[in-house]
PAFIRO-530810 format. One record per residue: x, y, z of N, C-alpha, C, O in turn. Coordinates in pm, whole numbers, padded with zeros to 5 digits, always signed. Atoms other than C-alpha are relative to their C-alpha. Layout:
<nodes>
XYZXYZXYZXYZ
...
</nodes>
This chain:
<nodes>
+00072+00079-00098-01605+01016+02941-00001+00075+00133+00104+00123+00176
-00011-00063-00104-01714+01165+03249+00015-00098+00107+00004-00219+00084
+00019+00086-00098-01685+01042+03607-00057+00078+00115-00063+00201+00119
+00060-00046-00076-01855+01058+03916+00052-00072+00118+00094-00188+00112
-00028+00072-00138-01778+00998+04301-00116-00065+00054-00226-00010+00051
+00135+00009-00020-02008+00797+04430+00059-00121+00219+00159-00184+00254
-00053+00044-00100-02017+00665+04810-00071-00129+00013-00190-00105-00007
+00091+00046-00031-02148+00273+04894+00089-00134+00083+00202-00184+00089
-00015+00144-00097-02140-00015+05113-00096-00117+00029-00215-00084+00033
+00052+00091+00015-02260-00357+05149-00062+00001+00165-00003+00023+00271
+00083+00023-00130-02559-00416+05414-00090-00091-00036-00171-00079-00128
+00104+00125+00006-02735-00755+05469-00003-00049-00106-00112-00093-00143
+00071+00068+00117-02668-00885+05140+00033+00082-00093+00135+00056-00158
-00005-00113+00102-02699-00582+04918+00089+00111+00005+00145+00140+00111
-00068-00140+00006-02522-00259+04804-00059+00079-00019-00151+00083-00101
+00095-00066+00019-02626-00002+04859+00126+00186+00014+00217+00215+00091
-00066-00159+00045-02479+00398+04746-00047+00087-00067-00142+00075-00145
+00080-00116+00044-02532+00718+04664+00137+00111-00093+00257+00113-00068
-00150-00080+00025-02328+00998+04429+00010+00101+00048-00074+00190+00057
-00050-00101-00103-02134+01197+04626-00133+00125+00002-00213+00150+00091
+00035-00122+00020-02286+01507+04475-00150+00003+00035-00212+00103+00074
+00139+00010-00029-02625+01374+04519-00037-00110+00100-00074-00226+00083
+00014+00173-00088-02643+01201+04872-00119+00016+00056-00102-00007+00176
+00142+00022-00058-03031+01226+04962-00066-00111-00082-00176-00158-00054
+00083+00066+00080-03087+01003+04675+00110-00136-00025+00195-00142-00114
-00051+00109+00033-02958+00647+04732-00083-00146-00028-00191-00178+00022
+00025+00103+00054-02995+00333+04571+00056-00133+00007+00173-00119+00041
-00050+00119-00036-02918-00056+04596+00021-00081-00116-00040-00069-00222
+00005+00129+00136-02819-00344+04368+00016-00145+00062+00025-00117+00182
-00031+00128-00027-02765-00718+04451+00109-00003-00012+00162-00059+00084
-00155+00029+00027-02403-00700+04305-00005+00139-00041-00096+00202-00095
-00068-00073+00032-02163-00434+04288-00047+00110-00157-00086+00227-00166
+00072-00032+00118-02255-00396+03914-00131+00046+00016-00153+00164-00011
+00102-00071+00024-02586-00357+03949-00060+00152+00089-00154+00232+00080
+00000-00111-00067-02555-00111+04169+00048+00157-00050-00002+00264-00015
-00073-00064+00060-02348+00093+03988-00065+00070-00163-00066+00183-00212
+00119-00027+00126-02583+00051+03653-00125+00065+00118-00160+00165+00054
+00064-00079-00051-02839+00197+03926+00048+00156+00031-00006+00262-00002
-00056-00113+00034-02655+00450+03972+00014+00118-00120+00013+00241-00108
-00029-00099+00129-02602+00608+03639-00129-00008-00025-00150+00093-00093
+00131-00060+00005-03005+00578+03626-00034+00100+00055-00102+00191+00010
+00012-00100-00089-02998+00765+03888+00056+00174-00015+00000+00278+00019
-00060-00108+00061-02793+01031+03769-00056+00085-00112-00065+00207-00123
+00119-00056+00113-03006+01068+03460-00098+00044+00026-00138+00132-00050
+00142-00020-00037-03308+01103+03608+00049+00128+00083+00013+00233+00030
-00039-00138-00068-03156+01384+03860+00054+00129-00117+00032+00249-00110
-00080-00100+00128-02980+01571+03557-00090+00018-00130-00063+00068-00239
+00127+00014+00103-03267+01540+03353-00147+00126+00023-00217+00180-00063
+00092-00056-00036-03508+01732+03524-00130-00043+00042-00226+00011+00098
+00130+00097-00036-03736+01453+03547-00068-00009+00146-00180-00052+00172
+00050+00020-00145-03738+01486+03948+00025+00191+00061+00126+00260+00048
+00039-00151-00034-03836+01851+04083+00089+00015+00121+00115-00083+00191
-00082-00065-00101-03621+02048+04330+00103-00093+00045+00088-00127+00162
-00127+00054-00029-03308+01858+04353+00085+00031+00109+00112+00150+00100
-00082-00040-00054-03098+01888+04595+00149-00019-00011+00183-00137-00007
-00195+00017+00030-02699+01903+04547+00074+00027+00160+00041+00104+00250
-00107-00067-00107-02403+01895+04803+00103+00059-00067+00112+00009-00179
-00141-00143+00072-02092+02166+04680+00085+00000+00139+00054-00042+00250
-00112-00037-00064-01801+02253+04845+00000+00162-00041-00007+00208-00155
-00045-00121-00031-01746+02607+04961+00117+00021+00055+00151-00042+00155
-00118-00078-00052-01426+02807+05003-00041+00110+00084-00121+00192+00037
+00050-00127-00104-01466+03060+05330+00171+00039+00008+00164+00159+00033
-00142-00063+00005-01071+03143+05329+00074+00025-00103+00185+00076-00088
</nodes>
């Protein structure tokens, strides 16, 4: 089973987060859950190839 970091917080009502690795592309749910099942759509569709030029955040070592 894999896992993923994902960052989110509740505004006006809704949740709303993004995964770490992919934070230009966030998404909302009504509840926690559905947010979370948005999420892993989200993930598919980025890892899929289905959406053109992706962008990723990485961590670099400079020392």
């Amino acid at each position: 089973m894999k896992t993923k970091r994902y960052i989110y917080w509740k505004d006006e009502g809704m949740w709303i987060g993004y995964l770490e690795e992919y934070p230009d592309y966030m998404t909302q749910g009504q509840s926690l859950e559905e947010l979370k099942e948005n999420l892993k759509d989200i993930h598919n569709e980025l890892t899929s190839g289905a959406i053109p030029c992706v962008r990723k955040a990485a961590k670099l070592v400079v020392s």
